[in-house]
C-alpha distance (Angstrom), angle and dihedral (degrees) to the residues before:
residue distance angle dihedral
X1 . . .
X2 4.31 . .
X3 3.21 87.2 .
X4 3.53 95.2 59.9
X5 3.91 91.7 50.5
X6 3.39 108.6 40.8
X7 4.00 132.1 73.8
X8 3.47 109.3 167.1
X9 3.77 103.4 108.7
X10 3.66 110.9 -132.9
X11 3.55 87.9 52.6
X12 3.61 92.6 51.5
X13 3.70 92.5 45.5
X14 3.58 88.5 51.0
X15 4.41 92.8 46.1
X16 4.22 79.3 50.9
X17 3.25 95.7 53.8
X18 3.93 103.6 44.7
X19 3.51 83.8 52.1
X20 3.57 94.6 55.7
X21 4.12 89.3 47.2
X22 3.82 80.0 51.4
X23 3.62 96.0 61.6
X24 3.94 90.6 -164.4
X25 4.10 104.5 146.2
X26 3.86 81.3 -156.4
X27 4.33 77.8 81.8
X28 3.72 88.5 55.4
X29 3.98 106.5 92.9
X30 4.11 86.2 38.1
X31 4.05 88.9 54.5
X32 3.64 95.4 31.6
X33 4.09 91.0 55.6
X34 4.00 92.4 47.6
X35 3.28 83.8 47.5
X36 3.53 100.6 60.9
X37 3.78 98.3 36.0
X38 4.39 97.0 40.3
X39 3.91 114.7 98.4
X40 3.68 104.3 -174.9
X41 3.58 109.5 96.7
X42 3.63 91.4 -150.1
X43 3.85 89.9 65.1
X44 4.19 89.0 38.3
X45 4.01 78.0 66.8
X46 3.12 99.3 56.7
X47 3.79 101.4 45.9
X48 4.09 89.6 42.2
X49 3.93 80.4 61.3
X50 3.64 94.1 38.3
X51 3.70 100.4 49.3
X52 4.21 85.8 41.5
X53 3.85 97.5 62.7
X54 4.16 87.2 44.1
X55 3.45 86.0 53.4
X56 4.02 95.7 -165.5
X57 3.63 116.7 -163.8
X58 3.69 87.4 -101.4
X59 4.01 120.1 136.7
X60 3.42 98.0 177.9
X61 3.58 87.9 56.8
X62 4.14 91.6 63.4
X63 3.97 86.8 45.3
X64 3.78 87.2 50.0
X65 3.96 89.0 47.7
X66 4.02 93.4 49.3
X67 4.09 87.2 40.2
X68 4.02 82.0 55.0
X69 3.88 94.3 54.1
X70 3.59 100.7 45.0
X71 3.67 95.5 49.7
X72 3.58 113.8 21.0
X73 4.05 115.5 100.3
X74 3.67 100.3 -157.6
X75 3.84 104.7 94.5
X76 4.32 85.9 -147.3
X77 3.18 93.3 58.3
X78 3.70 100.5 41.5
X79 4.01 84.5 53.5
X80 4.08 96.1 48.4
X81 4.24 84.4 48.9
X82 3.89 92.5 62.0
X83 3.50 92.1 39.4
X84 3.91 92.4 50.9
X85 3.79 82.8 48.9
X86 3.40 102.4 45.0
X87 3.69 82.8 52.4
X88 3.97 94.9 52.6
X89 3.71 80.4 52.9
X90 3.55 101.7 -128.9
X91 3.61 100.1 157.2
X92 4.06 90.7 172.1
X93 3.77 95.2 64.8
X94 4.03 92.0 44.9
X95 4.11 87.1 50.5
X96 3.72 84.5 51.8
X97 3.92 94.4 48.8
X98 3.74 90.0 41.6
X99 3.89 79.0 55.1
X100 3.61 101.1 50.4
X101 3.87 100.9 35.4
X102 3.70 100.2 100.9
X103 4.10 84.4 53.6
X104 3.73 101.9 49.7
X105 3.68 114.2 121.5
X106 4.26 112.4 -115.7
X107 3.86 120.8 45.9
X108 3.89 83.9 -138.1
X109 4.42 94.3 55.0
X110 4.18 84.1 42.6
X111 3.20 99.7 54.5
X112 4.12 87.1 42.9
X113 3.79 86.7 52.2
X114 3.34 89.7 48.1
X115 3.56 99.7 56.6
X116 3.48 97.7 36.3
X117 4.11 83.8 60.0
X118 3.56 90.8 63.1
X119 3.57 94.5 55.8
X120 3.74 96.3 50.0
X121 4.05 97.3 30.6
X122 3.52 137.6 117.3
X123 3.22 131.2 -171.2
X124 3.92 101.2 -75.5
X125 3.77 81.3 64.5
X126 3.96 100.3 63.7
X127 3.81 100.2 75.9
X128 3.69 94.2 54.6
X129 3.68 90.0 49.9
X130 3.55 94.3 48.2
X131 3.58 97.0 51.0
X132 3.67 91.3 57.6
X133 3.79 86.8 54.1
X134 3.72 87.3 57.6
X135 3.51 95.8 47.3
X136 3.52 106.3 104.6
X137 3.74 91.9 -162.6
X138 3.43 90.6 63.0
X139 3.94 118.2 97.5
X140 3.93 118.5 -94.3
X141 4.05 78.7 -123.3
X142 3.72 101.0 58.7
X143 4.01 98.7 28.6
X144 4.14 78.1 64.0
X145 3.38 98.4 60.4
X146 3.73 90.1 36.2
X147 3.90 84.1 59.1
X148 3.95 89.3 42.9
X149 4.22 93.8 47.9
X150 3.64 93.2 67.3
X151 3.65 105.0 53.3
X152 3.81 90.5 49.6
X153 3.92 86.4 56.3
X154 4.29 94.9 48.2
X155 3.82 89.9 36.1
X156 3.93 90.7 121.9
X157 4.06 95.1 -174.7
X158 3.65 107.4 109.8
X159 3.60 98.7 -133.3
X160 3.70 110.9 123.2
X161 3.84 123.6 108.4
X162 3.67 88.8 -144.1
X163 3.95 90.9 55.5
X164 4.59 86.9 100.6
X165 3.50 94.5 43.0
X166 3.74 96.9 84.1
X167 3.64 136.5 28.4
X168 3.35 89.6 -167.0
X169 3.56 107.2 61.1
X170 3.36 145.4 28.4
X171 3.84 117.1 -102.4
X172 3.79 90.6 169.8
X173 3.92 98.4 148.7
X174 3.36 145.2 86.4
X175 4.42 104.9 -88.8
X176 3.87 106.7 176.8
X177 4.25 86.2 -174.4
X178 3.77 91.3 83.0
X179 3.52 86.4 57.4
X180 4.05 89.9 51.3
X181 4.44 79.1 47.9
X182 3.93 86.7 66.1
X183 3.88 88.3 50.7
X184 3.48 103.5 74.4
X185 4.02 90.7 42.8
């Protein structure tokens, strides 16, 4: 019912985002409609994280995610997509994005994909990031992160803050933004 009422946006953010912590699917249709109506990408971020941790039974919301990080140009956003999917646990849409990274149109959004893979990867996603990184073709900008991606997927130390939000994938590296979550609370 806040949501409803208020506008300014870090209290909205913060409304999304206890929501999400909640985990109540009764928040779904609430989050969902924002969702589909709210423009700001800062505020898409918070409701791709949101609605990820919920996890509704939803799968138009994971093709909405993926949609997000192939054709969204703020790099935020892109990264709060692939973490809403990798919290949805759609592991057939991040192979596919692993698959297509290398092809995505915009050095900028590549790169963003790229990284963004590495946060919600598993191991089925460290050839195709590796291959980019050999592709010579590839800008120096983008074959970085594609060099970067993988080691945040193998890292085995269990350090992450992130690591319990998902039982179905592995959030096993270090993400400072949950930190920058806490923030606005």
């Amino acid at each position: 019912a806040a949501l409803e009422d208020v506008h300014e946006e870090s209290v909205v953010a913060a409304i999304v985002l206890a929501l999400g912590l909640l985990e109540d699917d009764a928040a779904t249709d609430a989050l969902i409609a924002r969702f589909e109506k709210e423009r700001a990408p800062f505020l898409r971020g918070y409701l791709c994280l949101a609605l990820g941790l919920i996890n509704p039974p939803r799968p138009a919301l994971a093709a909405e995610f993926e949609h997000m990080a192939r054709e969204e140009s703020d790099v935020e956003l892109i990264r709060w997509a692939l973490i809403g999917l990798g919290l949805v646990g759609d592991r057939a849409r991040i192979d596919a994005l692993a698959g297509d990274a290398g092809q995505l149109s915009g050095t900028v959004r590549r790169a963003s994909v790229i990284h963004g893979l590495g946060l919600v990867g598993d191991s089925a996603t460290v050839a195709p990031l590796l291959s980019i990184f050999h592709d010579l073709q590839q800008p120096d900008y983008v074959r970085t992160y594609a060099l970067q991606a993988p080691g945040e997927v193998v890292d085995p130390r269990p350090i992450s803050p992130a690591r319990p939000l998902s039982e179905y994938v592995e959030l096993n590296h270090d993400v400072g933004f949950l930190f920058e979550l806490y923030r606005v609370l």
